[in-house]
C-alpha positions, 0 to 999 in steps of 0.5 A: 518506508523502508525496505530491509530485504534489499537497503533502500529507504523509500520516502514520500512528499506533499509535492508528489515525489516518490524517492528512493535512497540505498543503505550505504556504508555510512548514511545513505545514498540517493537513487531515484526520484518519480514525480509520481502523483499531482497531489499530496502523498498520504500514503506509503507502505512497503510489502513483507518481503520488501519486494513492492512499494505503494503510494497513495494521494488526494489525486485519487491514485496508487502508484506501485513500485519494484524495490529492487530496480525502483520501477513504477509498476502499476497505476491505480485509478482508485476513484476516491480519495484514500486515507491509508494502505497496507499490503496483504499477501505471503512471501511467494504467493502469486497474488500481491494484494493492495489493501485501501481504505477510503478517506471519507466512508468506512469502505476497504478495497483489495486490489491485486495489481497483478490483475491488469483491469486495475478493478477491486477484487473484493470491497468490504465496509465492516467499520462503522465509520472511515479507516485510519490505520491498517496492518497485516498480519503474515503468519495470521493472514489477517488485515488488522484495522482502526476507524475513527471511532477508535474500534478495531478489526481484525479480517482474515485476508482469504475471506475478503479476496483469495489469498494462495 
């Protein structure tokens, strides 16, 4: 993933390792490592702004991040498996919203990690079956989304959690 706002390359492992490489002048440059899940990684996506990082794994967790000083956040116990993740909020809006779709049902979550109960503030399962690919829209507001059947969603974000 990569974070264009402030140079920083973000990458993902099967061994549950987040890490962060800085834009240099030639190539780039190591930063900072996180062992951060026990699992598999199967998700990393950066927000509009560059601003938050967020990484999903078969250990049923979110882990989030600040870009700018490469700090570990937040953690989400999410209590299921994920497949895939986006994020969905406008540059400054006080709320920083954290779409998950679930591996194995049809079901999105959005989370505002700036709640501090770590619980969903909104659930939909309008897809007919699980969710591979999730995007979204700024300047719509909206959360485009795929399932395995091949149909596509598009979901206006102030309909599922509040978007300021």
């Amino acid at each position: 993933a990569i974070s264009e706002a402030n140079g920083f390359v973000i990458t993902a492992s099967v061994d549950g390792v987040v890490k962060f490489w800085k834009k240099a002048s030639i190539g780039i440059e190591f930063a900072k490592q996180f062992k951060s899940h026990l699992a598999p990684i199967v998700g990393l996506c950066v927000s509009q702004d560059g601003s938050l990082c967020a990484s999903i794994s078969i250990d049923k967790t979110a882990k989030v991040f600040d870009v700018a000083t490469f700090d570990m956040i937040a953690i989400l116990k999410l209590g299921y498996v994920p497949r895939c993740a986006c994020w969905a909020f406008k540059n400054k809006s006080s709320k920083h919203l954290l779409v998950v779709a679930e591996r194995e049902a049809s079901s999105i979550h959005i989370y505002d990690i700036m709640n501090q109960s770590g619980a969903p503030c909104g659930t939909v399962a309008f897809h007919s079956a699980p969710v591979v690919s999730m995007a979204f829209n700024e300047p719509e507001g909206a959360i485009v989304s795929t399932d395995e059947k091949g149909r596509l969603y598009l979901a206006h974000v102030r309909l599922l959690c509040l978007l300021e």
